[in-house]
N, CA, C and O of each residue as an XYZ file, in Angstrom:
400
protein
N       0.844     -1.171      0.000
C       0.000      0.000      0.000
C       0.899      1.247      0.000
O       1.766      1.246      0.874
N       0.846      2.440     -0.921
C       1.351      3.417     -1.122
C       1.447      4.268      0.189
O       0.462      3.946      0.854
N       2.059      5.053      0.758
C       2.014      5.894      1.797
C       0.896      6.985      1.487
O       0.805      7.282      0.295
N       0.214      7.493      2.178
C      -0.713      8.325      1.929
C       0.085     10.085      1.949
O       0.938     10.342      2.799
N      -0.233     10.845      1.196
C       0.165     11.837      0.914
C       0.268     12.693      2.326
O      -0.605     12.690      3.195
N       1.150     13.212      2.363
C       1.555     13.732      4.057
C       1.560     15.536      3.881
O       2.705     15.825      4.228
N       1.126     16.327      3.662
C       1.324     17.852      3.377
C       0.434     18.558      4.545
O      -0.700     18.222      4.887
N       1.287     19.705      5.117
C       0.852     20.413      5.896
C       0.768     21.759      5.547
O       1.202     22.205      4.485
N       0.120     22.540      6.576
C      -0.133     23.782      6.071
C       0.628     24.684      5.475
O       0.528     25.424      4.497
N       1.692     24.368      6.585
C       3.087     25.377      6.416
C       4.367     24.880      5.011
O       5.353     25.513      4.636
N       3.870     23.635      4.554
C       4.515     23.228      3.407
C       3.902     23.554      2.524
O       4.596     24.088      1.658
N       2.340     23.462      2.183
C       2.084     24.110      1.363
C       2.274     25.689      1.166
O       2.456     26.149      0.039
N       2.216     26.642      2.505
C       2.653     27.876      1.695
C       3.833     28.244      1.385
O       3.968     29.227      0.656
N       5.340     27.295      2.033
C       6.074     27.773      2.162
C       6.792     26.905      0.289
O       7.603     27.451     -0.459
N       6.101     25.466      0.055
C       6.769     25.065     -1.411
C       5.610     24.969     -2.264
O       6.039     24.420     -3.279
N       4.416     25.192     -2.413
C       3.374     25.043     -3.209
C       3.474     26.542     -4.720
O       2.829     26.665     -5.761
N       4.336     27.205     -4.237
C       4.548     28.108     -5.473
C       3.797     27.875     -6.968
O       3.979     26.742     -7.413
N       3.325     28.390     -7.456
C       2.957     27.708     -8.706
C       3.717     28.353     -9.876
O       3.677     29.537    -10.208
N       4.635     27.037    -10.620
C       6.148     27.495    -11.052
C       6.941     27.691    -10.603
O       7.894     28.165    -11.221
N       7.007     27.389     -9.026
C       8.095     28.119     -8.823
C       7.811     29.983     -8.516
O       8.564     30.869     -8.112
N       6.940     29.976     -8.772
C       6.948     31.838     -8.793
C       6.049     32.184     -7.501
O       5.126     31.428     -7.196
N       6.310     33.244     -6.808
C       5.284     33.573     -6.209
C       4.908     35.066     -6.498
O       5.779     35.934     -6.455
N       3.888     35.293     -6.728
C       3.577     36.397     -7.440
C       1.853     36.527     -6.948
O       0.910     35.736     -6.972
N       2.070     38.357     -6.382
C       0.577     38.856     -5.890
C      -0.157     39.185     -7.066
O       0.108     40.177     -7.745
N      -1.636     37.885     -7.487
C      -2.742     38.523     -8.132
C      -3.775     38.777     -7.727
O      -4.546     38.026     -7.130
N      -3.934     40.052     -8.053
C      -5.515     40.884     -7.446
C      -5.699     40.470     -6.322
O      -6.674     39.821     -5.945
N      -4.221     41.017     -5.305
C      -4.123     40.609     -3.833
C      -4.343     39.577     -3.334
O      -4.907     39.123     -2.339
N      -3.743     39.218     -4.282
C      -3.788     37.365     -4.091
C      -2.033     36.533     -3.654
O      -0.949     37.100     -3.785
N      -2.207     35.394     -3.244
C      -1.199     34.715     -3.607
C      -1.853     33.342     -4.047
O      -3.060     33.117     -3.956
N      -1.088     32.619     -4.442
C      -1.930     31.279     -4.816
C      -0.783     30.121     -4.847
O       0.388     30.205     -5.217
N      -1.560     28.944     -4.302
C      -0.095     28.017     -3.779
C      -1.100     26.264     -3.903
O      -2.187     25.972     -3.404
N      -0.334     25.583     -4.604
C      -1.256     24.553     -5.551
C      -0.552     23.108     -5.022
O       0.603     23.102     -4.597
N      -0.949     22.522     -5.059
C      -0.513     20.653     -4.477
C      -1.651     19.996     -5.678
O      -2.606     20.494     -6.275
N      -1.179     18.989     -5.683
C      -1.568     17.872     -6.626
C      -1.470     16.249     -6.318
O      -0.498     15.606     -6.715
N      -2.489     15.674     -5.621
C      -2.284     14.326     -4.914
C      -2.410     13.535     -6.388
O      -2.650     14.029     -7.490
N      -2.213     12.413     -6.095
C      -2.383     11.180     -7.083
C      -3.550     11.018     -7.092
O      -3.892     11.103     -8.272
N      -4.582     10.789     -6.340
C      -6.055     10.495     -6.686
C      -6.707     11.745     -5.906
O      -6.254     12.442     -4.997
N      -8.432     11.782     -6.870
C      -9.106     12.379     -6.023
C      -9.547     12.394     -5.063
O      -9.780     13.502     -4.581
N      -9.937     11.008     -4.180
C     -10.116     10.681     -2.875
C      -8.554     11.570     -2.466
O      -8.622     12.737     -2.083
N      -7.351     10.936     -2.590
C      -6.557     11.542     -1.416
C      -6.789     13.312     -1.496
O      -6.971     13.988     -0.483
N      -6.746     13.815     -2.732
C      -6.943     15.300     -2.427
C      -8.031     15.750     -2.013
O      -8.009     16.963     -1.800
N      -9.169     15.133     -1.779
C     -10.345     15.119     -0.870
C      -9.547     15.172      0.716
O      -9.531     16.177      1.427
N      -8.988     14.016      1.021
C      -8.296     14.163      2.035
C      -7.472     14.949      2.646
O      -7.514     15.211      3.848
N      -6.402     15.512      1.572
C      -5.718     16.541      2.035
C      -6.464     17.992      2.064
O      -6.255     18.930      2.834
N      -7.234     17.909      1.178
C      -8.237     19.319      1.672
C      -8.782     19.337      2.982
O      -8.215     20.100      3.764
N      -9.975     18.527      3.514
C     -10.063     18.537      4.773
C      -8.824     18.769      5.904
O      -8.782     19.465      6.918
N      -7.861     17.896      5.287
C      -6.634     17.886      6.177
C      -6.488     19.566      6.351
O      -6.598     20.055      7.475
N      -6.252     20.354      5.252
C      -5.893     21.336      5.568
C      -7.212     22.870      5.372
O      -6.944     24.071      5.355
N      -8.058     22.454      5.299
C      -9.208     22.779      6.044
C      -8.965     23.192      7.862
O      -8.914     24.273      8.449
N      -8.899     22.310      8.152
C      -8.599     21.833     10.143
C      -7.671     22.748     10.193
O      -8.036     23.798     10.721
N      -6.207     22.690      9.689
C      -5.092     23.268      9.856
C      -5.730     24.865      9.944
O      -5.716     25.581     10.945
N      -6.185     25.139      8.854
C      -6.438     26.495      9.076
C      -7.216     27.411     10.024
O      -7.175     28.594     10.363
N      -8.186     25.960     10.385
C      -9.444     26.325     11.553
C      -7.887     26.369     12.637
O      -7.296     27.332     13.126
N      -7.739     25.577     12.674
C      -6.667     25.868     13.796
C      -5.654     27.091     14.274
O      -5.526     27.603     15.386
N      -4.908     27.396     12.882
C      -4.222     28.879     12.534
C      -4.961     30.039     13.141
O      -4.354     30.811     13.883
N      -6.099     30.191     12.898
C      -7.117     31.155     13.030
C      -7.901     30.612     14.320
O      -9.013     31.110     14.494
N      -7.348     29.400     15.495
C      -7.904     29.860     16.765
C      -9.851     29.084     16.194
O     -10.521     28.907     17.211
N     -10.247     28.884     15.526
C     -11.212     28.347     15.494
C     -11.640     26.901     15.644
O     -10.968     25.904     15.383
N     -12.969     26.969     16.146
C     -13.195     25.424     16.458
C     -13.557     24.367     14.910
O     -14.356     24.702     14.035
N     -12.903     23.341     14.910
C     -12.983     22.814     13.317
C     -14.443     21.719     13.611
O     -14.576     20.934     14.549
N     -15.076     21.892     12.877
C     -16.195     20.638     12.448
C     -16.376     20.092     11.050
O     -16.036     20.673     10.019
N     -16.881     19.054     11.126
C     -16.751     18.346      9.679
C     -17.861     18.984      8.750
O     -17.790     19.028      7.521
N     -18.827     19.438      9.472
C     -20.012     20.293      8.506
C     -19.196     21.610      7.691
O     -19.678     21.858      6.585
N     -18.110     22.409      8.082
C     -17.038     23.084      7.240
C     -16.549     22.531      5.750
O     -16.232     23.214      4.777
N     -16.573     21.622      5.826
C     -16.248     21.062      4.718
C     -17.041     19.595      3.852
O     -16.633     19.020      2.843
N     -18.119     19.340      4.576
C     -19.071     18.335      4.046
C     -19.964     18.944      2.681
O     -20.823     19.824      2.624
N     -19.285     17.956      1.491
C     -20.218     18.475      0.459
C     -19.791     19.434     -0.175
O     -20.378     19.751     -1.210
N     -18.453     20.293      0.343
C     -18.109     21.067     -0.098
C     -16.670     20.991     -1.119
O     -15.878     20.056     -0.992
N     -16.489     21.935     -1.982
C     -15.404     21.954     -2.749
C     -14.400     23.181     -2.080
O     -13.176     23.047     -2.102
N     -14.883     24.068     -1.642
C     -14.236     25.240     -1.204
C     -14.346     25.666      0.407
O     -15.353     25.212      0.950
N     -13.603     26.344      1.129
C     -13.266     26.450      2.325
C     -13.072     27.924      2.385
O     -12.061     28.313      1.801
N     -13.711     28.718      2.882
C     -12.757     30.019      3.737
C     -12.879     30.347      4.807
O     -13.884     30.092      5.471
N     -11.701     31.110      5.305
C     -11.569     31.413      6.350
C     -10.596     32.852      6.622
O      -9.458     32.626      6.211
N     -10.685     33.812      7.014
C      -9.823     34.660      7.266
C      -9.355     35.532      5.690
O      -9.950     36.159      4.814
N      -8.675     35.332      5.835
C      -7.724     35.499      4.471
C      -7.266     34.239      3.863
O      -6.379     34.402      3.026
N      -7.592     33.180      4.040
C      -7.272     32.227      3.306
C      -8.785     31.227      2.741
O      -9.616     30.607      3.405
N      -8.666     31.398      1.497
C      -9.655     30.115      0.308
C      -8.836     28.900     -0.033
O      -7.811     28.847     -0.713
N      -9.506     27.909      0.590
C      -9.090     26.901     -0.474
C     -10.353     26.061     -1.039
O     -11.536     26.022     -0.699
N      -9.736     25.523     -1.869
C     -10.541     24.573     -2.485
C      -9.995     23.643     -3.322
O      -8.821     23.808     -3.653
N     -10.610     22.682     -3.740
C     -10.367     21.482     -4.325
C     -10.565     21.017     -5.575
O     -11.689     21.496     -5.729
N     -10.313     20.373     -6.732
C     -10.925     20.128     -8.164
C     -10.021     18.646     -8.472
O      -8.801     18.541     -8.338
N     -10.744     17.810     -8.814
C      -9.997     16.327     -8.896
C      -9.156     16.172     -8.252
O      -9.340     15.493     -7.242
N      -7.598     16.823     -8.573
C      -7.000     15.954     -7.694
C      -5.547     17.266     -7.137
O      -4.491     17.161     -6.514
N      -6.433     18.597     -7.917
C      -5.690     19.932     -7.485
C      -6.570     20.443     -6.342
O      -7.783     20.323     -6.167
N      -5.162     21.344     -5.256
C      -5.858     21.908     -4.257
C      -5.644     23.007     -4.268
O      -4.419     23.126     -4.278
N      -6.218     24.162     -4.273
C      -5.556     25.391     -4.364
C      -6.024     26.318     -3.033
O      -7.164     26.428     -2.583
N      -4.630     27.027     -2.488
C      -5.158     27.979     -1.576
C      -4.450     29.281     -2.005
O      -3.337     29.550     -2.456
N      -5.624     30.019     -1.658
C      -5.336     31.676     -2.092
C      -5.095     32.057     -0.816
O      -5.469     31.435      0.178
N      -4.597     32.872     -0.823
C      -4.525     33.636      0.487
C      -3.873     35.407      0.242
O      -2.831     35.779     -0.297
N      -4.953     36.179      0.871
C      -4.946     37.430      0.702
C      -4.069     38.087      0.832
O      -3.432     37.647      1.788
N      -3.527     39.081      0.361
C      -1.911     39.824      0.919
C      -2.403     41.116      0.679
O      -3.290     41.391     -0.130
N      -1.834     41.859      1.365
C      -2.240     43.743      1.240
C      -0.736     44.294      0.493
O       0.432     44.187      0.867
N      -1.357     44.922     -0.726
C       0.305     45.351     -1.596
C       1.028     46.121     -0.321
O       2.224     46.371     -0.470
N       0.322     46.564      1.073
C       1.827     47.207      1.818
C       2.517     46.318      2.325
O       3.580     46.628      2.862
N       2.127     45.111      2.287
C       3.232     43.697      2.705
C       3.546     43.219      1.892
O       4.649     42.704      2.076
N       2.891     42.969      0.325
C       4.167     42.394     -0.627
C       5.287     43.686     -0.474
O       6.399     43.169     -0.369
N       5.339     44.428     -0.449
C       5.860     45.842     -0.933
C       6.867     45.073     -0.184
O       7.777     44.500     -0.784
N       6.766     45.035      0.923
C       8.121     44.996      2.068
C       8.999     43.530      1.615
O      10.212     43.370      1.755
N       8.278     42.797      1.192
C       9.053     41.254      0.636
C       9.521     41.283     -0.850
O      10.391     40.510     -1.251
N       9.002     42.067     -1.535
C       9.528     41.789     -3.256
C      10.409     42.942     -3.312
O      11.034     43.191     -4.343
């Protein structure tokens, strides 16, 4: 049996780059993972669903994400499509300013 895909929050924002690039659109950032099947990226969405309820101090329940393709919270969207996960997460150009 294959190991099940292991990604956490902080890996996805810190290597999920898409290209390699990280680049603010329409105060955006955007940071992408790709499991082998759709069940597991079902999985890792919830997975990191929780993570974020957590980040943000909130209580996580499974009705957050039952049925659902998309998640927000705070400044951060994610959501899911076969077997891509994508999270956006908001940035204010006076904080890219200070990093690019």
């Amino acid at each position: 049996m294959a190991s099940e895909l292991s990604i956490e929050l902080l890996d996805l924002l810190l290597l999920g780059a898409t290209r390699g690039k990280t680049e603010l659109s329409d105060g955006q950032v955007l940071r992408q993972v790709w499991a082998r099947t759709p069940a597991e990226a079902r999985g890792l969405f919830e997975s990191l669903a929780r993570q974020i309820c957590a980040y943000h101090h909130f209580d996580w329940n499974e009705r957050h994400v039952e049925g659902r393709t998309s998640f927000d919270l705070g400044r951060m969207h994610l959501s899911v499509a076969d077997t891509c996960i994508e999270l956006w997460v908001d940035v204010a150009v006076s904080a890219w300013r200070v990093f690019s």
